[in-house]
C-alpha positions as a Markdown table, in Angstrom:
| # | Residue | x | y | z |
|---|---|---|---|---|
| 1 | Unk | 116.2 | -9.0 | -144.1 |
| 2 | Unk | 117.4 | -9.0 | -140.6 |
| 3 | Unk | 120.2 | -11.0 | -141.0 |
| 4 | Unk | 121.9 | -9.1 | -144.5 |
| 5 | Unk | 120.5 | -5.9 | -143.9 |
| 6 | Unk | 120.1 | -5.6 | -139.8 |
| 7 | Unk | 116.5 | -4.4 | -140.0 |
| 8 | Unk | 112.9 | -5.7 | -141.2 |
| 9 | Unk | 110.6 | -4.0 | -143.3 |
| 10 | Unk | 107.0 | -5.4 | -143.3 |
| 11 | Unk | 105.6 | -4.2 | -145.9 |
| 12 | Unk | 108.4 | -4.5 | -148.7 |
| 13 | Unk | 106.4 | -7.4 | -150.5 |
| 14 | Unk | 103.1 | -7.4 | -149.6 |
| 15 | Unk | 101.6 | -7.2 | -152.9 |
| 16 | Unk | 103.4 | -10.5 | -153.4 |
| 17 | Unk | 102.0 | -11.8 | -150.4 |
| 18 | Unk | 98.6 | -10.1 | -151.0 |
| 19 | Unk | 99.1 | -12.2 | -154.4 |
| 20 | Unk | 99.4 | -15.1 | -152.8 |
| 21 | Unk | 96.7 | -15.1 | -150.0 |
| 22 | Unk | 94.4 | -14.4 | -153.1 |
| 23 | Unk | 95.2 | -17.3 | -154.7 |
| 24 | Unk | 96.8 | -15.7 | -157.8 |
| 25 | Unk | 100.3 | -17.9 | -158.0 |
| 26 | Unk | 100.0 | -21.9 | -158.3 |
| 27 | Unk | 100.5 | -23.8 | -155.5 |
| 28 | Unk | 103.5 | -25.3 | -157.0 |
| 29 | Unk | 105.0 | -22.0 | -157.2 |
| 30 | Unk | 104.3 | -20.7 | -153.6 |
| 31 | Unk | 106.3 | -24.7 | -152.8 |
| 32 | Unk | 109.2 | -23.8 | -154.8 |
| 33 | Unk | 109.5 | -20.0 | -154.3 |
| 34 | Unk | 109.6 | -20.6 | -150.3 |
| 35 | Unk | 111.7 | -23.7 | -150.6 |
| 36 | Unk | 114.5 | -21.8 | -152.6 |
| 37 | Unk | 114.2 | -18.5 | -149.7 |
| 38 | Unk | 114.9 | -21.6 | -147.4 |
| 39 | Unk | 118.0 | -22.7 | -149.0 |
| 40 | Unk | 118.5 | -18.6 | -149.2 |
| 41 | Unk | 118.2 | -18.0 | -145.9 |
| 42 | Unk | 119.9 | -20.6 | -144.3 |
| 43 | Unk | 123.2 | -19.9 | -146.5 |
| 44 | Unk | 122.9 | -16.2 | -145.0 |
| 45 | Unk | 122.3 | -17.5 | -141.6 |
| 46 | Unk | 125.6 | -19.1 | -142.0 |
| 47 | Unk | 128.0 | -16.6 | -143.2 |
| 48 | Unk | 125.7 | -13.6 | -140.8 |
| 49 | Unk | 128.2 | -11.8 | -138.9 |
| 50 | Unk | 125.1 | -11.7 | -136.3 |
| 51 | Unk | 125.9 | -12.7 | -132.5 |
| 52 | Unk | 124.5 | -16.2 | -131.3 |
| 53 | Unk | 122.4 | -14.6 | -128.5 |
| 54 | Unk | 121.4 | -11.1 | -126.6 |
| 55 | Unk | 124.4 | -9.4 | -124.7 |
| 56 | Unk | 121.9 | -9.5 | -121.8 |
| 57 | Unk | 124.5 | -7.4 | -119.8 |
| 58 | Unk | 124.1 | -4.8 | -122.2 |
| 59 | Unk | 120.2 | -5.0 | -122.3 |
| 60 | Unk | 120.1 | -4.9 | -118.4 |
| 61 | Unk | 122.5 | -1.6 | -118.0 |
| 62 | Unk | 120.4 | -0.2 | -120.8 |
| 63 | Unk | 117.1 | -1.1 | -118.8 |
| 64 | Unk | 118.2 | 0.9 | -115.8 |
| 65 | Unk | 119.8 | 3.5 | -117.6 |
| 66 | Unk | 116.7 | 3.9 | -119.2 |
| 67 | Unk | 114.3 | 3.4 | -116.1 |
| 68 | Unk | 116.9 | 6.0 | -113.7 |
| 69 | Unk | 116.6 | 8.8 | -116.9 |
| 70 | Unk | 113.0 | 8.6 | -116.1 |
| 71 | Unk | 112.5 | 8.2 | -112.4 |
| 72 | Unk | 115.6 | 9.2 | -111.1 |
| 73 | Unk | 118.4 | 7.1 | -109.0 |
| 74 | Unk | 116.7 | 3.3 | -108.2 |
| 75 | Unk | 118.6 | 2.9 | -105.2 |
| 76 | Unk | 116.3 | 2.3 | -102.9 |
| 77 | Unk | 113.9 | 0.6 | -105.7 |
| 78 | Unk | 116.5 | -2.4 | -106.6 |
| 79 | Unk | 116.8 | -5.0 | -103.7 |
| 80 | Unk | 119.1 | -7.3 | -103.5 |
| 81 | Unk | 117.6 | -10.6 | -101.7 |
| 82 | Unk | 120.1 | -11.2 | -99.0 |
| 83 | Unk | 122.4 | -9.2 | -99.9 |
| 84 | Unk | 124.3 | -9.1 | -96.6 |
| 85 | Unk | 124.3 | -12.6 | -96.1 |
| 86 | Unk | 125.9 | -13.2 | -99.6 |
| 87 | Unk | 128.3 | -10.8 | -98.5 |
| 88 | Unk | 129.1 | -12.4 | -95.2 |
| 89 | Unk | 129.6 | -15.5 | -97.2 |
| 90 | Unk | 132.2 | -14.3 | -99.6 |
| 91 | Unk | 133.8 | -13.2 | -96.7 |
| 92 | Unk | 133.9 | -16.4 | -94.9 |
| 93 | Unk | 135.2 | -17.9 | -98.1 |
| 94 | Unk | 137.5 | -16.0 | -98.9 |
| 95 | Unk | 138.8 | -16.1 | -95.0 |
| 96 | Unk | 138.7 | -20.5 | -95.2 |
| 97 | Unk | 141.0 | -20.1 | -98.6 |
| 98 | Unk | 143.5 | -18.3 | -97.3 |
| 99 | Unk | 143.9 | -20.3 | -93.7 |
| 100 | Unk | 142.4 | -17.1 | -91.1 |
């Protein structure tokens, strides 16, 4: 469901699966229906327009836009560890690459 329809919905077949747990489809059955949703779902995993992985960029903005709309500006909550050192350092690269 996630992959063709870009949500999930729980409860869409649970009176098959009810069926199932109860012991009223043959064994045989529950191997072959699941074995053909394999096949299924791994030609839908191929052609799903889905990314590879989070934008974790995306999810972190959205995290402190999220945690700012409810507390206010995090200025003074998000430290950066050595953050002046780092910026010494990119300094001091930056002055050995162009000969100062």
């Amino acid at each position: 469901m996630i992959l063709t329809e870009g949500d999930i919905d729980v409860l869409r077949h649970k009176e098959m699966l009810k069926s199932i747990k109860h012991g009223g489809w043959p064994e045989q059955k529950v191997h072959d229906f699941f074995a053909q949703k394999e096949k299924d779902l791994e030609k839908v995993y191929a052609e799903s327009k889905l990314p590879w992985g989070p934008n974790e960029e995306a999810i972190k903005e959205l995290l402190l836009n999220c945690l700012e709309h409810h507390f206010g500006s995090l200025d003074k909550a998000v430290i950066v560890p050595n953050k002046l050192e780092n910026a010494l350092r990119q300094i001091k690269e930056i002055c050995d690459n162009v000969g100062v």
